[in-house]
N, C-alpha and C positions, 0 to 999 in steps of 0.2 A: 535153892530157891527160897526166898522171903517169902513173908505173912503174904506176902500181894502178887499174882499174877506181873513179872516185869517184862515190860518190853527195852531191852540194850541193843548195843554194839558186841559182837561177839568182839574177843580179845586183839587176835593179830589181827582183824579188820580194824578196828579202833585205834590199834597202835599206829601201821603206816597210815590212816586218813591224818592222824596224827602230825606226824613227821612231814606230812604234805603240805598241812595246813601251816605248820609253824616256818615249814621255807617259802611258800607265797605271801603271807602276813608277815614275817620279821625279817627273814633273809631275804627277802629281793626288795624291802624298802630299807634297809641299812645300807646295802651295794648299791640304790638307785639315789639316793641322798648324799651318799659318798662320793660318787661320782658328780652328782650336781656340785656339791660344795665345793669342788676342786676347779670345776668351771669356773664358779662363777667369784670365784676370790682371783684366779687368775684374771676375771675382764673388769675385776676392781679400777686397778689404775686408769681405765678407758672412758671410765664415767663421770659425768659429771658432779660437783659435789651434793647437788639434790637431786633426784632420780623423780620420775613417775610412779607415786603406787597404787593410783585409783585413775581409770579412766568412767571418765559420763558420758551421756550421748551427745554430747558439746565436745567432748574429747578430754584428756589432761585438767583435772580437775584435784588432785589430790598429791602432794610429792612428800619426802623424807629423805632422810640416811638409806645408803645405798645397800648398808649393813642390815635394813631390814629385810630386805632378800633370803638370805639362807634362814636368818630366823624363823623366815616364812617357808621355808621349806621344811627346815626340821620338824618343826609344829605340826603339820599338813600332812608330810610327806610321811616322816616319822613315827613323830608322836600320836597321833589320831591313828595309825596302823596299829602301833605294837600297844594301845590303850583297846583297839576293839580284838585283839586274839586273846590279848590277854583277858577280858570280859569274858571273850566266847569262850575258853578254853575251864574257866571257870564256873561260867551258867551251864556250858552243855554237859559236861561230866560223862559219864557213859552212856548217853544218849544222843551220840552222833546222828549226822541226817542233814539235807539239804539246807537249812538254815546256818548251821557251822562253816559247810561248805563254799556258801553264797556270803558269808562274810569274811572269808577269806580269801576271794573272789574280791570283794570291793577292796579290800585293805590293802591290796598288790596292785590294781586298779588305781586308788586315792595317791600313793605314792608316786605313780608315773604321772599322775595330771597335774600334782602340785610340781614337781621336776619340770615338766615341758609350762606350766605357767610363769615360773621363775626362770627358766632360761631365755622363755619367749619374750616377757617382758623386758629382760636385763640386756638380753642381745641386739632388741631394736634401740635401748640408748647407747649403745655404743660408740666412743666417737663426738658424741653431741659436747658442746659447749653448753648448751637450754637445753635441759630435756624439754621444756615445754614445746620442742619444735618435733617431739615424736609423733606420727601417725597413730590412726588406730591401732588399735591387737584383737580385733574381735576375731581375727584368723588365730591368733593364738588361744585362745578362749574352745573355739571352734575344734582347733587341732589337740585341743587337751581333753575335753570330753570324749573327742573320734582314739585316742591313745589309750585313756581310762576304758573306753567300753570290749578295745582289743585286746588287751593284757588283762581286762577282767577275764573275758572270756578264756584264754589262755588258762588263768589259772583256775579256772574254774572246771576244766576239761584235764589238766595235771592231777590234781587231788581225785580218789579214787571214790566211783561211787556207791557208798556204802550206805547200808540202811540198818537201824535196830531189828532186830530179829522178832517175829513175831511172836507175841506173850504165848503159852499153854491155853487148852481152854479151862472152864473154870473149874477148880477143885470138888469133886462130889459133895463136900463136906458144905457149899454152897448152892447146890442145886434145890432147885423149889421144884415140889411136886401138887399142882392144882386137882382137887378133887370137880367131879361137872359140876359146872355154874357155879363154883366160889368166887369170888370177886375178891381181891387183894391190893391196895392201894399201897402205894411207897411216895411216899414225900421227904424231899431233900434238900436243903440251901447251897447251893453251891458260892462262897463266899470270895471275895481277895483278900491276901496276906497284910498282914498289918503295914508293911515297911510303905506298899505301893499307896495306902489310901491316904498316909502319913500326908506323903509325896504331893499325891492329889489335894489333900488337907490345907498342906503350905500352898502350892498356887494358888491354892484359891483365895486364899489372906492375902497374898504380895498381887495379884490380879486385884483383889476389892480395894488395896490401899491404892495402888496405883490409879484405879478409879476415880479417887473420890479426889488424890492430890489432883488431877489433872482436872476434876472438874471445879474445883474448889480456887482453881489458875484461869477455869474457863477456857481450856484449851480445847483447839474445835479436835485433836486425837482423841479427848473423852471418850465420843461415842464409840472407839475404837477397844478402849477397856471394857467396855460396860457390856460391848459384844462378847469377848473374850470370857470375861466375868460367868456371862449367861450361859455360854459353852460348856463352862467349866462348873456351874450349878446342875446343868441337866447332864452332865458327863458320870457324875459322883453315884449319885441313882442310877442311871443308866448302864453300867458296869462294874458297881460294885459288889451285887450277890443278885445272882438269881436264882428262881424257888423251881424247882426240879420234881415233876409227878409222873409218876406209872400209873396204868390203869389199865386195864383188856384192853385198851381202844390205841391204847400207843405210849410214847412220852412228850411230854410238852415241858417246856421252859421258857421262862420270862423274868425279866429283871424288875428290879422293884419299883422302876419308873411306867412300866408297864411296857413298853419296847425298849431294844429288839427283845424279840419272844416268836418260837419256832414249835411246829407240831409236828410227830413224826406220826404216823397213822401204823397202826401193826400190822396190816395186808403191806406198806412199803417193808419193813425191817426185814432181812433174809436173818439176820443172829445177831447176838449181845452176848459181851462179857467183859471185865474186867483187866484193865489194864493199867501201869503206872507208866504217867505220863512225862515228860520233862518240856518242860513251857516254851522254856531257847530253844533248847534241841533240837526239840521239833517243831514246835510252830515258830520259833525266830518274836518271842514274847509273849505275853497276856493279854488277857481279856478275848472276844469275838474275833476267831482267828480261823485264817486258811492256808494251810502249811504247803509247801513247794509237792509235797508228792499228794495235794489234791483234797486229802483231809480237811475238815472245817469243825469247829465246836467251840464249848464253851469252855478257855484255858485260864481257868484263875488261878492254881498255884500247881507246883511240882509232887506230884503221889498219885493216888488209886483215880481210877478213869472210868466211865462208863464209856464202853466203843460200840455202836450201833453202825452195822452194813445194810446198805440197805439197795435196795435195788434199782437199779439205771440212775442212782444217784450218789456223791462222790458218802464217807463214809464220816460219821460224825459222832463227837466225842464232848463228855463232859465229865472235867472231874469235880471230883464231890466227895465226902465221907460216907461210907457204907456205898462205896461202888461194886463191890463184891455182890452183896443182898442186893441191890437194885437189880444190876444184870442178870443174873438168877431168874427174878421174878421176871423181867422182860421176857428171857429165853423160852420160860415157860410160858409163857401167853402167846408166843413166837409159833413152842411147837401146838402150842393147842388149838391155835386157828391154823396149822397146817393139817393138824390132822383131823379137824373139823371147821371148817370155813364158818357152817352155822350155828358155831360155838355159842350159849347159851351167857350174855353179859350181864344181866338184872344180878343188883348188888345182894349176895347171900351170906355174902361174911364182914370182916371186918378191917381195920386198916390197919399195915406195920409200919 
């Protein structure tokens, strides 16, 4: 055990979710692309030299080299799979869980739709002299989304359902003991990791520049930057640190924009403690998040966790430094209004 209460993947479970995930995400889009490209180099010679590759609601509105076709498949089918397991297989680390699961679900999924889009489209010019004399494909469209959501499911129900094992509870060496009517406050920032605000940092430069080119052309999509722009001003506050407080009365958080911001009341909390989190893993990314098995909290970067259960309502997590002494002191205000409701809260001590 590490310095932190961890919540994992026990071993052999981690392995085969493993081996499940890397044959729905790689090996059934390498065999499903493979088999595409062999089609559709075979109905090569049947086509004409410009093809269809954008239909509008006028119909045939876009053509090219017929050779775009598998490009478009590899890309799709291929590439965008074995770029998202190799991501996941990477962020989730020993913190498997429905989000790994659910993207290797899509990425066996994307494969088969870029497959039946590429075939569907290549198969109705067949034959043509003008492609421009092809019909719609909105049944191919149609029939690719209805193939992506069955072979999602598919693989989705193949790979095994595994969950991180529940962390220990908290170490004695953390446990807080309230004397009657002491009052103890814990305040705490819960922050994002440098790379993500980077991130947020540059949109919002390439979003203002874009702004000002397009208004400075007087182009009537300006207003459509400038939205964008304001999204991404009140997005940066809005999710990038919020300030985290215990008190007898419960815990509250709120971000620096002032919302979102959430209260828990301590008559709801049934326990608290400490747990380390993984952000993919388990919630499937950052920031204000609600994970596949029901969880919600505040997930800014991967480590120690404040995990609050709470009663008739799903269970909610914030990580933060000093999660360990937060939960603690929760647990103790937890058991003190259990074993006196009419717990004494006028402030007699001081703040940690």
């Amino acid at each position: 055990m590490t310095e932190h209460d961890i919540t994992r993947t026990p071993p052999a479970q981690l392995r085969r979710a493993r081996v499940a995930f890397a044959v729905v995400s790689i090996v059934v889009p390498i065999a499903v692309v493979a088999i595409g490209l062999a089609v559709l180099w075979s109905w090569m010679p049947q086509l004409p030299d410009r093809v269809v590759t954008h239909w509008g609601v006028s119909g045939p509105d876009g053509f090219g080299s017929p050779a775009l076709y598998p490009w478009m498949l590899v890309i799709i089918g291929l590439a965008l799979p074995v770029i998202m397991a190799i991501a996941t297989l990477l962020a989730v680390g020993t913190h498997w869980g429905a989000a790994a699961r659910f993207m290797g679900a899509m990425a066996a999924g994307l494969s088969v739709f870029a497959f039946v889009l590429a075939l569907g489209s290549v198969g109705a010019q067949r034959g043509l002299t003008d492609a421009a004399e092809v019909g719609d494909v909105w049944w191919v469209v149609a029939l690719g989304f209805a193939v992506l959501l069955v072979v999602g499911a598919v693989a989705w129900l193949v790979q095994p359902a595994v969950a991180a094992t529940q962390a220990p509870p908290l170490e004695p060496s953390h446990v807080v003991r309230l004397t009657a009517g002491e009052r103890v406050v814990w305040v705490g920032t819960a922050t994002m990791p440098r790379t993500p605000l980077i991130i947020m940092g540059t949109a919002l430069v390439l979003v203002t520049v874009l702004t000002i080119v397009l208004a400075i052309g007087a182009s009537p999509a300006g207003w459509i930057g400038a939205a964008v722009m304001f999204l991404v001003l009140l997005a940066l506050p809005a999710t990038a640190a919020f300030r985290v407080r215990i008190t007898p009365e419960g815990l509250t958080a709120r971000s620096l924009l002032g919302v979102p911001r959430t209260r828990i009341p301590i008559s709801e909390i049934e326990s608290a403690r400490a747990v380390e989190i993984s952000p993919f893993g388990e919630f499937g990314g950052w920031g204000w998040r609600i994970a596949l098995d029901g969880r919600s909290g505040i997930v800014m970067r991967q480590g120690p966790a404040i995990e609050i259960v709470r009663r008739g309502k799903r269970t909610f997590v914030v990580t933060i430094d000093g999660a360990e002494q937060a939960a603690a002191l929760l647990q103790a205000y937890v058991d003190a209004a259990a074993s006196d409701p009419k717990i004494d809260r006028r402030t007699v001590g001081g703040a940690s």
